[in-house]
N, C-alpha and C positions, 0 to 999 in steps of 0.2 A: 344114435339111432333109436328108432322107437324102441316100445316093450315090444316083445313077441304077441302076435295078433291071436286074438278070439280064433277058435275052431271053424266056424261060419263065414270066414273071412279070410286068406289068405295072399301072403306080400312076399315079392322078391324081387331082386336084382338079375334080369338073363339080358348077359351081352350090353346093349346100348340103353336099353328100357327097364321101368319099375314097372312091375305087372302087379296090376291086383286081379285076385279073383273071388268072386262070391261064390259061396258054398255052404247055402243055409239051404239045402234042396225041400226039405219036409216042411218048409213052408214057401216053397216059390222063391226063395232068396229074398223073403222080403227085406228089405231095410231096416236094422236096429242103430238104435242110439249108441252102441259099443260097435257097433261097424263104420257108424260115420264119424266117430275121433278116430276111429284107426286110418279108415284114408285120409284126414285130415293129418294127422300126425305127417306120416310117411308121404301125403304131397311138401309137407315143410322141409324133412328130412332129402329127398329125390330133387326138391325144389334148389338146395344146396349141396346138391355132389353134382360135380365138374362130370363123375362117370356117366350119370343118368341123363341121358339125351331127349328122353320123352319118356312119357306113363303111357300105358294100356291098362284099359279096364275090361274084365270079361267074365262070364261066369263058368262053371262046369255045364258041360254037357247034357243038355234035359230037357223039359218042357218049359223053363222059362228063366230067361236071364236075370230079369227083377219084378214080380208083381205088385210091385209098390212097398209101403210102409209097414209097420207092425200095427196094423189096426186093431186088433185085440189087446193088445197091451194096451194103446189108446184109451178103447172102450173101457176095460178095467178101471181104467186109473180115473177115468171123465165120468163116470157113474158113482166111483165117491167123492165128484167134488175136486179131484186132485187132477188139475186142469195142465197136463204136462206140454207147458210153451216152450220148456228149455228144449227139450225136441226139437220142434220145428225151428226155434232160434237158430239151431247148430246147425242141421239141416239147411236151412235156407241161406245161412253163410258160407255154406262146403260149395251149394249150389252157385252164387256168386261168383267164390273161389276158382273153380272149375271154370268156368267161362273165362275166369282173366288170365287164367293160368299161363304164364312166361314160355312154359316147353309144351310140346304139341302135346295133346292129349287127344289118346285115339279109345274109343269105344268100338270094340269087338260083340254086335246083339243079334242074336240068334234064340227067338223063342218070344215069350210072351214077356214085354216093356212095357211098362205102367207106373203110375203115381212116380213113389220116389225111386225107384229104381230108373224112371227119366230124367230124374235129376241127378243121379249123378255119373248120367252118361251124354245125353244129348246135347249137353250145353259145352262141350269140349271141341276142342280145335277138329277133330275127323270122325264119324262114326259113317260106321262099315256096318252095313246092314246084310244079314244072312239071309239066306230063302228062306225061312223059318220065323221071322221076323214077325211080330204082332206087337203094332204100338197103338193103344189107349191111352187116353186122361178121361176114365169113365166116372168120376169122381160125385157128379152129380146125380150121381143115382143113390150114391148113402148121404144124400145131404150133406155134401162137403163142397169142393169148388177145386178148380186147375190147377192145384199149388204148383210146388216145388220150380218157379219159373214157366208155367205154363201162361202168364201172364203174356211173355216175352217170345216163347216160341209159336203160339198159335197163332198171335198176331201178325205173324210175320209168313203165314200162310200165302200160295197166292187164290187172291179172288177174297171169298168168303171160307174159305176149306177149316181154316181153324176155328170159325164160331162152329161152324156144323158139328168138327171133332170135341170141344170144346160142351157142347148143349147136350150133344146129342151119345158120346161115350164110342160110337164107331171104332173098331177098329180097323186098322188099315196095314196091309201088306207091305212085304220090300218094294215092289214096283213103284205104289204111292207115295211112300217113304222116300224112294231117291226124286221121283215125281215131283214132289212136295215141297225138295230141298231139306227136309227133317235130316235125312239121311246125306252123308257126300258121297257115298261110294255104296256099291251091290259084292256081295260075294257070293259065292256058292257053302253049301256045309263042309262039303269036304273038301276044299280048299282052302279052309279059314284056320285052321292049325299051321299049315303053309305058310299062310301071311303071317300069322304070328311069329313064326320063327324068323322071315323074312325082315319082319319089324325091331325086334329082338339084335340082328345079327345084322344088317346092311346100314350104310351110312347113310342113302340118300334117301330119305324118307316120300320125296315125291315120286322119283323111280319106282320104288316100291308101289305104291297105291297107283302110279298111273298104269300098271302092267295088268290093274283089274278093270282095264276100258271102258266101256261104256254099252253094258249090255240090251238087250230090249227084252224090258222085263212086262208082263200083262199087268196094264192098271183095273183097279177095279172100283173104289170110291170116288177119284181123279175122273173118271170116265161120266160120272155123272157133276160134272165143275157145273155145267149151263144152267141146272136146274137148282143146283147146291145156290147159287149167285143168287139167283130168281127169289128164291123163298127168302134165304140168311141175309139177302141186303137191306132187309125191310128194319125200318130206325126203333125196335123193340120185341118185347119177345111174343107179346100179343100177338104183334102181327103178323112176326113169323106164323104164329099157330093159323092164324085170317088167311094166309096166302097156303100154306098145304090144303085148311081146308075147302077150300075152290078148288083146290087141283088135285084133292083124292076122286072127284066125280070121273075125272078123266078115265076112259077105256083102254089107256095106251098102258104101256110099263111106266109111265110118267106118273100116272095116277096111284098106283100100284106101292110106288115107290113115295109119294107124297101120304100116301095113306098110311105105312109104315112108319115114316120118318113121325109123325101125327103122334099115331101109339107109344111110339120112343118116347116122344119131352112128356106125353099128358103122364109116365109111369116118373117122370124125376120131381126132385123134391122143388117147387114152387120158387122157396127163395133162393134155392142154389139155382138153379136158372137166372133170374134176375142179378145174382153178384157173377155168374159168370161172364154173363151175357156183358155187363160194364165193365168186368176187370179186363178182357179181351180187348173192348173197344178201347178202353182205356191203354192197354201195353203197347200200342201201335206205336207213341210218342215217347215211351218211356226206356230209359234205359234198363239195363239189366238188373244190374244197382237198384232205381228206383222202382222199375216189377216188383222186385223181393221187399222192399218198404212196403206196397203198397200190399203185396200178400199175405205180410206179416199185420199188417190192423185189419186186415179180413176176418184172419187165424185168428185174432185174441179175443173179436166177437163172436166166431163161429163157436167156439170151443166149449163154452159155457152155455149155448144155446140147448135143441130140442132133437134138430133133425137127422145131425153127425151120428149120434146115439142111435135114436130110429132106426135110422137106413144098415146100418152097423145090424142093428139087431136082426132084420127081417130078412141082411144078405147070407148072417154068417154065424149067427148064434140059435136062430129058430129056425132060420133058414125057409121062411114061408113065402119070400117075396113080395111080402105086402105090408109094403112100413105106413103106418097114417101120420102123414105131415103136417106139422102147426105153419102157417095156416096150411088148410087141404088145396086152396085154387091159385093161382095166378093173381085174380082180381083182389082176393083179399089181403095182397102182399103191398103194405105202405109203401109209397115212393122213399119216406122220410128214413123208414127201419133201412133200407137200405143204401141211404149215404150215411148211416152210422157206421157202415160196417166201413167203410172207407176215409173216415173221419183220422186224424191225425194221434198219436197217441202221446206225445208230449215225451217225456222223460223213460218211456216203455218204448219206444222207436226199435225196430231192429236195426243192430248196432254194425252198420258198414258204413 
């Protein structure tokens, strides 16, 4: 059996399931590198006891299940140069892991889901989404891009819905969430200890989650799909910006809402638009597997770059909200710089 886990991080055996929980609250549960060998460890461990029938992942009680990564550690380490890959390495193989996973893996989210804290839950066999629920990949706004598998889930949006979440950082409620297919199932808050126990303690697993129906829950990004298609189908990101801006003149809520969505992308950073906007289009055809190759030679160029840094700094160190991006525009973003970033990395490949 594993070593006993990090404080921030808790593992156990109740009934039929390994539950993990996060419990890094004083930073949003963000995701450390000592909490993803631990769920690593104990899926290998859970992965081989006859007892353990399925994992649950979930976190304590709070404002937010996982706000993503440890971007400060990050930032730290990437401002002297000490460009931490092994990170995201491990990371993005837990990520993989988790999708292939042999026994059902259910995620229990309730609160605010983001970066890596969606990896390593939304890629599992069942996620239960609470009425509390808030899921972003806003990642483009500190000069970064959709990691953690957001390659493979956005793409798989219907219509356009995951370039938009993808460009644009939206987030999006349960209703969207089960809407979306992000989500398989809706819960309510105070029913979701219930389910756990239920999950925990009963054999039929589908039993279980089909006794949480199929509720009718109010969409509210989903609601606007017609217009989301309208703009996000346009073949780059220029154009996307060409077609809002036509359609912020409008007097209706259309206009209103083209003229928002406008101010959104012109605040992100320049080239993490342009890799998001490809790595998206790009995960349609791609496996899981291949997603995470291809995120990881994103990672190995972005990292060493200018705007990761930046955006970092202006969200969460100075906190001014106004990072100045290399380059500042759209137009001055090479075609070229960016199929480096997707260029092959030879003997540095993430190793699945």
């Amino acid at each position: 059996m594993p070593s006993d886990a990090p404080s921030d991080i808790h593992f156990e055996k109740r009934g039929r399931a390994g539950v993990i929980t996060l419990d890094r609250q004083g930073a949003l549960n963000a995701v450390t590198d000592q909490m993803l060998r631990g769920i690593d460890d104990h899926l290998t461990a859970w992965e081989n006891d006859e007892g353990v029938e399925r994992v649950i992942i979930k976190a304590v009680a709070g404002k937010a299940f996982s706000a993503g990564g440890d971007i400060r550690h990050l930032y730290d380490r990437g401002m002297a140069g000490d460009y931490d890959f092994d990170f995201f390495a491990r990371e993005y193989v837990l990520n993989a892991r988790i999708a292939a996973y042999p026994k059902p893996y259910i995620a229990l989210i309730n609160g605010i889901a983001m970066g890596g804290g969606v990896g390593v839950s939304f890629h599992g066999s069942h996620v239960i989404a609470g009425d509390r629920i808030s899921f972003a990949m806003p990642e483009v706004g500190i000069g970064f891009f959709p990691d953690v598998g957001g390659s493979y889930l956005l793409s798989r949006l219907p219509g356009h819905m995951g370039l938009y979440l993808g460009l644009t950082g939206q987030r999006i409620k349960q209703g969207d969430c089960v809407a979306t297919g992000l989500a398989t199932h809706a819960c309510g808050t105070t029913m979701l200890d219930q389910l756990e126990t239920d999950l925990c303690e009963q054999a039929d697993l589908d039993e279980v989650l089909g006794a949480l129906g199929n509720p009718s829950i109010p969409l509210d990004v989903l609601g606007k799909g017609s217009l989301i298609d309208i703009t996000f189908s346009a073949g780059s990101v220029e154009e996307i910006l060409l077609r809002l801006e036509s359609m912020q003149h409008d007097e209706s809520s259309h206009g209103r809402w083209a003229e928002k969505t406008l101010e959104t992308l012109l605040e992100k950073s320049p080239t993490s638009l342009e890799i998001a906007f490809r790595q998206i289009k790009a995960g349609k055809d791609l496996s899981m597997t291949e997603c995470m190759k291809m995120e990881y030679r994103i990672l190995k160029r972005i990292l060493p770059g200018k705007d990761f840094y930046e955006g970092i700094r202006a969200a969460i160190i100075d906190k001014d909200a106004n990072p100045t991006w290399t380059p500042p525009t759209l137009d001055a973003v090479d075609a070229k710089t960016i199929d480096q970033y997707f260029a092959p990395l030879g003997d540095e490949e993430l190793p699945l």
